[in-house]
N, C-alpha and C positions, 0 to 999 in steps of 0.2 A: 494418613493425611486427614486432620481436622478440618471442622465444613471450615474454622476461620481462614484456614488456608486457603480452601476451595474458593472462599469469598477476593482474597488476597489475588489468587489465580486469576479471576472474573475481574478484578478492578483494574491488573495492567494486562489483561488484553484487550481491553477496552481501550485503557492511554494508549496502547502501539497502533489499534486498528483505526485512528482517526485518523493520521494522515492520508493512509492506503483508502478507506472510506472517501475523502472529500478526491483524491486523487484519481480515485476509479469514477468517482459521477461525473469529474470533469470530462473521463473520455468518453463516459457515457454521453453527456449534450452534446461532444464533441463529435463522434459518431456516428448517433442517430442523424446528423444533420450531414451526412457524410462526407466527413472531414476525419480520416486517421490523423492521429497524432501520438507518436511514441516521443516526443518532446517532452511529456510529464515530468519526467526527472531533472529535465534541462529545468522546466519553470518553477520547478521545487525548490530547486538547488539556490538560484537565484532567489527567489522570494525568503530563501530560510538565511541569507545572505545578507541581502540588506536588512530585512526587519531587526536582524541582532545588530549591525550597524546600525541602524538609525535609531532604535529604541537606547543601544547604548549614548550615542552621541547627546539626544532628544534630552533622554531621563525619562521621555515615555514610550508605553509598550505600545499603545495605540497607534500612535505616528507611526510608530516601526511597523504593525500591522499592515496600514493602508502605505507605504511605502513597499511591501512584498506585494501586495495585490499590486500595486503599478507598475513593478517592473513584470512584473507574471503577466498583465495586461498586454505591454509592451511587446514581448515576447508572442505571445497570441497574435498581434494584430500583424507584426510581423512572418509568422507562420500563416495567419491567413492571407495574406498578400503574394508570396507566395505559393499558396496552395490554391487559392479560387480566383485571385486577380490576376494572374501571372500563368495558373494551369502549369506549377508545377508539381514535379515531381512531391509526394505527400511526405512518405518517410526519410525520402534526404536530407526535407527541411526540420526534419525532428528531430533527425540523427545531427545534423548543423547545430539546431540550439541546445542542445546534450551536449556539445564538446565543448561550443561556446561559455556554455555556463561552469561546465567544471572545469575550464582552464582562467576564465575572466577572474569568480570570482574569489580564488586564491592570489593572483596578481593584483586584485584591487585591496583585497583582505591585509596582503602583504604591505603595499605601499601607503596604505589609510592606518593600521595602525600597530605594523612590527613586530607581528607576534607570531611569525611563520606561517603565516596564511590564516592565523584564525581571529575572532573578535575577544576583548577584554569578556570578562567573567559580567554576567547581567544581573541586578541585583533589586529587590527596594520593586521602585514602579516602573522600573526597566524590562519587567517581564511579567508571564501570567501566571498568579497563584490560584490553588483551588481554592473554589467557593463551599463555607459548611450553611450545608443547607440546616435551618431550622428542625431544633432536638438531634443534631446527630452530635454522635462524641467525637473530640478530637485529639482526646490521648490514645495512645494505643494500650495504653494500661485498662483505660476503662471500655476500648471494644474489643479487648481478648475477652475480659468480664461479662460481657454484654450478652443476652438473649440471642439469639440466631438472628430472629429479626430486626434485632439492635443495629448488629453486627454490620449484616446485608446493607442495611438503609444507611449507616455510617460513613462502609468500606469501601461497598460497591456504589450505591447511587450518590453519595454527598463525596465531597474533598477531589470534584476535577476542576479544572479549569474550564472557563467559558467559553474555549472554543470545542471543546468535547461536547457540551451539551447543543452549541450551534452544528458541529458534523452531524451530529444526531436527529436533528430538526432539521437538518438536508436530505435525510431520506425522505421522509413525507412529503416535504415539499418540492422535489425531483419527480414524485411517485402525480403528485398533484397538478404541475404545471406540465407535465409528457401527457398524461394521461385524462385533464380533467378540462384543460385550459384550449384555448383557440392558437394561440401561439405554440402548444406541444402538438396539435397535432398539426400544422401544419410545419413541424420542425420535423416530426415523425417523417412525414410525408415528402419532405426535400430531403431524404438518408433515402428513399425505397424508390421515385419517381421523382425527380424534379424537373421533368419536363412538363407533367401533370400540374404543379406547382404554379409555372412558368405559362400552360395553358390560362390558369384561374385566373393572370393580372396580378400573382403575388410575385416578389423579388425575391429569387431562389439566394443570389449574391447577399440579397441584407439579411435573409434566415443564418444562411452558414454563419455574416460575421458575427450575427449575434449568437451562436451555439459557441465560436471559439471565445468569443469575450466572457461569456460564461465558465468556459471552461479554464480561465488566466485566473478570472476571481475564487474559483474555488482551488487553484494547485497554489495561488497566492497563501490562501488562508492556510493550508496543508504545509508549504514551506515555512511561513512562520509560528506554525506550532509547534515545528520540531525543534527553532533554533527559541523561541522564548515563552515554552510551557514545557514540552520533555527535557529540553536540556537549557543551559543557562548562557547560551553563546554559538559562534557559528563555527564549527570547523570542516575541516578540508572533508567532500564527498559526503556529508553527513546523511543524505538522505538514504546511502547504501540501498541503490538499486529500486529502491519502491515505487518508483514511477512505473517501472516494468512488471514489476509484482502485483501493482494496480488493475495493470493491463490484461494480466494473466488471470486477477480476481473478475473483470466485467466479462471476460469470457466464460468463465464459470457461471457467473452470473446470468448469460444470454441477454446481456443486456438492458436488466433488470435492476429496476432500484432497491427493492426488498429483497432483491435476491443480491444482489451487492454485497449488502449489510450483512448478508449470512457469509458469504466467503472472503468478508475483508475482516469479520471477527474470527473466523477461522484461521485465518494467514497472521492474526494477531496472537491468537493462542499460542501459535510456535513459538512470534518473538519471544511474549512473555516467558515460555518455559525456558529460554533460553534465556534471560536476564535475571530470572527469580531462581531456577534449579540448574548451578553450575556445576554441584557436586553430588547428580544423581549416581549411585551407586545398585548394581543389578546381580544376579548370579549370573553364571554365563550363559546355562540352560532359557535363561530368560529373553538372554539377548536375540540366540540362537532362533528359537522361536519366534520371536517379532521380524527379524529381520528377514530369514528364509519363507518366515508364512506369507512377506509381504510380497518376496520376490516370487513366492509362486501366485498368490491373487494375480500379481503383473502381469503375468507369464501366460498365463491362462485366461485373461481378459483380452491379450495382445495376439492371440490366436485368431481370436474372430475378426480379429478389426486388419486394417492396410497393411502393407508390408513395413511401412516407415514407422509404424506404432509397435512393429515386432522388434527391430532394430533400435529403438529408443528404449523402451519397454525392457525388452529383453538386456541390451547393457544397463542398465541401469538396474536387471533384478541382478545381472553376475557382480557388479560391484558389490552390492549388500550381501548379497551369499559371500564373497571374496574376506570381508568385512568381519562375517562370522567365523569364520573358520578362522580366521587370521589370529581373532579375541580368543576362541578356543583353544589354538595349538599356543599361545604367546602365554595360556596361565596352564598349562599342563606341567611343567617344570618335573617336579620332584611327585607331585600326586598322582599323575599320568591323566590322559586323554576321560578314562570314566570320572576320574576324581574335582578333573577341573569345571568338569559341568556344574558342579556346585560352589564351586570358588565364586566370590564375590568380588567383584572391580569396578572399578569408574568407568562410566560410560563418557567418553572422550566429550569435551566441550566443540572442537570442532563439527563432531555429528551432530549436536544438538544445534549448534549454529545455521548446521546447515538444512537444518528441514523447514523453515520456508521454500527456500531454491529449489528442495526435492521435487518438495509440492507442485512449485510453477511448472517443473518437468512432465510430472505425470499429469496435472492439468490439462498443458498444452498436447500432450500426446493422444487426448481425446478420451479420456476420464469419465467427461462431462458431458459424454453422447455427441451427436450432432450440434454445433454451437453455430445456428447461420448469421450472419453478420447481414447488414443493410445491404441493399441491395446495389444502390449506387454510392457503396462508400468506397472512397480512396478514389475517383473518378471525378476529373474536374467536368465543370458542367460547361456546355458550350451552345450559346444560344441560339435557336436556329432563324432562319431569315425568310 
């Protein structure tokens, strides 16, 4: 593998991990202000829905933008009404706009404009093209040619789209308004004690709506980069889980903005390898190896920890062992069992698909040490008299 690869490697995990990125700070405001919301995917779905409808209809991608952010809004104000105005239940109403959105909007998709649930193909100034940043190259003749550093500045930093470099400009600026601003912490502050809040003379009620309103505009921005920057239209489930995977990356993260950034470019390097390397090829000693050395780290991490982390952990290292042996005895054939260790085969595209999901597994099984979550999240607030 040449570094151009490696550069190639770096540049779509970048394009996969923006959604997951704007997706995971949404729950992060969301949150900290302690408001759960496993809805992500629901406001995804929708926002990545109409921006490809509207941007198609419009002929602009911008309209379609700020139409995913309104309905994502929507959606939010909705989840927060009832989540803090009503004191309901937190994750029914997330799991409501989740179903909501992935049944509406293939019925809408369907009857607006007959194409089985999805939108016409988005073309022109219907969608977002990458910006070449100044002196980079834009054949790929002349950045295979190019100096490493050529390459890098080409590959990886020029030729995204402007909503990459805006996800990007939401870390800091997440890291900055939590941590630097009057407004974060006193958002901080309504996630851990909002009765404290509630003492000061601040409105616990207008911090939360404003952390969900925030968190609409950024799953907005995240649903319509998927349907008019990575792909050129809306189709059915598109966002494939990421709202959840989000969820699974800010727990990694502890609820951290720069720690975000690290585990949603992480959850994006899978995608990537799984879109760029469909037809990796291994000996089987190799598989062998990766797979059983992973199931025993598991195995033996999962010892120290709860009984539920032995039981997740542990099926999850016998499927992979299972996995191996399987690839093993399936190329012994005619060479036998010593001989196949050295046979060379494809490494199944379904396994490679499925290591993000691995991941959220072992994530959530407690990977990631102690992960405490706000104190008063997912608890509605109720004022006292």
């Amino acid at each position: 593998m040449d570094f151009f690869t490696l550069v190639q490697l770096g540049d779509a995990s970048i394009r996969m991990a923006i959604p997951l990125l704007l997706a995971c700070l949404a729950g992060l405001f969301s949150e900290r202000a302690g408001i759960f919301d496993i809805g992500l995917e629901g406001k995804m779905l929708a926002a990545a829905f109409l921006s490809a409808a509207v941007s198609y209809t419009s002929g602009n991608v911008w309209v379609g933008l700020f139409a995913g952010i309104g309905i994502s809004i929507a959606l939010s104000i909705v989840h927060g009404l009832a989540s803090i105005t009503f004191r309901g239940n937190q994750l029914i109403s997330g799991v409501a706009i989740n179903f909501f959105a992935a049944g509406l909007t293939v019925v809408i998709a369907q009857g607006w404009f007959a194409q089985g649930g999805r939108t016409p193909s988005l073309s022109g100034a219907a969608r977002f093209d990458g910006l070449d940043l100044p002196g980079a190259f834009t054949r790929m003749r002349d950045k295979m040619q190019a100096s490493p550093g050529m390459q890098f500045y080409s590959e990886f930093v020029s030729g995204h789209s402007i909503l990459v470099y805006i996800g990007l400009l939401m870390v800091p600026l997440s890291w900055f308004i939590l941590y630097r601003t009057r407004f974060g912490l006193r958002l901080r502050a309504v996630g851990e004690a909002p009765e404290a809040v509630d003492t000061a003379g601040i409105s616990v009620v207008g911090l939360r709506y404003s952390a969900v309103i925030i968190c609409g505009i950024l799953c907005g921005i995240a649903g319509a980069y998927l349907s008019t920057a990575v792909q050129a239209g809306f189709t059915k489930d598109m966002t494939a889980n990421r709202g959840f995977i989000a969820l699974a990356a800010l727990i990694f993260a502890k609820w951290r903005p720069w720690y975000a950034l690290g585990a949603c470019l992480l959850f994006g390097l899978f995608f990537a390898i799984d879109n760029r390397f469909q037809n990796i090829q291994l000996q089987v000693v190799w598989i062998i190896v990766l797979l059983v050395g992973a199931s025993v780290a598991m195995v033996l991490y999962a010892v120290k920890r709860e009984r539920i982390d032995v039981i997740v952990l542990g099926g999850l290292s016998a499927v992979l062992t299972a996995i191996a042996l399987a690839t093993w005895m399936g190329s012994a054939g005619e060479v036998g069992l010593a001989g196949a260790l050295f046979e060379t085969v494809k490494v199944p595209s379904q396994l490679i698909q499925s290591l993000p999901y691995l991941f959220v597994v072992i994530v959530l099984a407690g990977f990631v040490g102690k992960a405490i979550p706000p104190r008063a999240g997912g608890e509605p607030y109720v004022k006292e008299r």
